[in-house]
N, C-alpha and C positions, 0 to 999 in steps of 0.2 A: 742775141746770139743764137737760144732755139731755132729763133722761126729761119735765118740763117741756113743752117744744119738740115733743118726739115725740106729748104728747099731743094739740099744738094740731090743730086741723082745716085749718091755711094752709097745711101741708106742699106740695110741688110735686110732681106724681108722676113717680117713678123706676122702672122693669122692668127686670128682669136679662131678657138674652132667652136669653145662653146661657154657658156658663162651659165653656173651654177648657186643654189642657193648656199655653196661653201665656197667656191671660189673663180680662176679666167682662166681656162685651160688654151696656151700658145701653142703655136708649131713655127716651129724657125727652119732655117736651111737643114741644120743638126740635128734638132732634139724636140720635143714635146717636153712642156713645161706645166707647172700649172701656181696660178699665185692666189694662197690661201688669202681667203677675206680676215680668219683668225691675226695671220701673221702682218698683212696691210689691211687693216680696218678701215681706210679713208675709202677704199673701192668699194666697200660696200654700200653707201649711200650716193655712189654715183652713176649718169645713166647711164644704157645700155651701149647707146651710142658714144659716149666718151672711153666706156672701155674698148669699145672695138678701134679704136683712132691709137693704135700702137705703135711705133716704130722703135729702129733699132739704130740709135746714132753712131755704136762702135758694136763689134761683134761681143764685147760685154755688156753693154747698156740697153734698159729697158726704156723707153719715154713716152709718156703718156701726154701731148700737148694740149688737151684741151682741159687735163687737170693738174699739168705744169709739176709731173712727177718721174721721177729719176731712180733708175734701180738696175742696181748692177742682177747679172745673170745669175752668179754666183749666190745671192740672197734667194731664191728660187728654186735651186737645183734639188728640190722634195720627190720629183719623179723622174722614174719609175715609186710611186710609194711599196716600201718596204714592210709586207705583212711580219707580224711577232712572230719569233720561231713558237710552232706547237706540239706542245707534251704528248707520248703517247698515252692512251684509255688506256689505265690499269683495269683489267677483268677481274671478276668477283671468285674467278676458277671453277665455276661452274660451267658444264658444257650439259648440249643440249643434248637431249636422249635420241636415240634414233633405231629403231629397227634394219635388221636386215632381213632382205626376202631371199628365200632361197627360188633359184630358180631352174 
């Protein structure tokens, strides 16, 4: 039924833009995505060429056909990654000496 699916012409288009030694950064019609090797470990022992072999069987599904793997969108949607809010530098209240010149 994949290979099916794969032949149809309704496919959505999916680009790998770049494959990292943390993860497969996509770009679809919508969004830039990116799919941690932590969160799918199977990608990470597979080639290069099998990750780029991506397609989008529904505007939710991910499909990887030459590693026969299926993943909703929704499982992915990590970016934009969201930095930790940060605290401000409490100062010691010391300020720095400064002269003034008269002039």
């Amino acid at each position: 039924m994949m290979k099916r699916l794969l032949q149809d012409n309704s496919l959505l288009r999916v680009d790998v833009t770049h494959i990292s030694t943390h993860g497969i950064w996509l770009l679809t019609t919508t969004s830039e995505l990116f799919v941690s090797f932590i969160d799918f470990p199977k990608f990470r022992t597979a080639s290069s060429s099998s990750l780029r072999h991506v397609a989008r069987l529904r505007p939710d599904i991910l499909y990887w056909p030459d590693l026969d793997i299926e993943i909703p969108i929704k499982h992915v949607r990590g970016f934009p990654l969201v930095a930790p809010k940060l605290h401000p530098i409490k100062r010691s209240g010391l300020q720095t000496k400064t002269k003034s010149v008269a002039v």
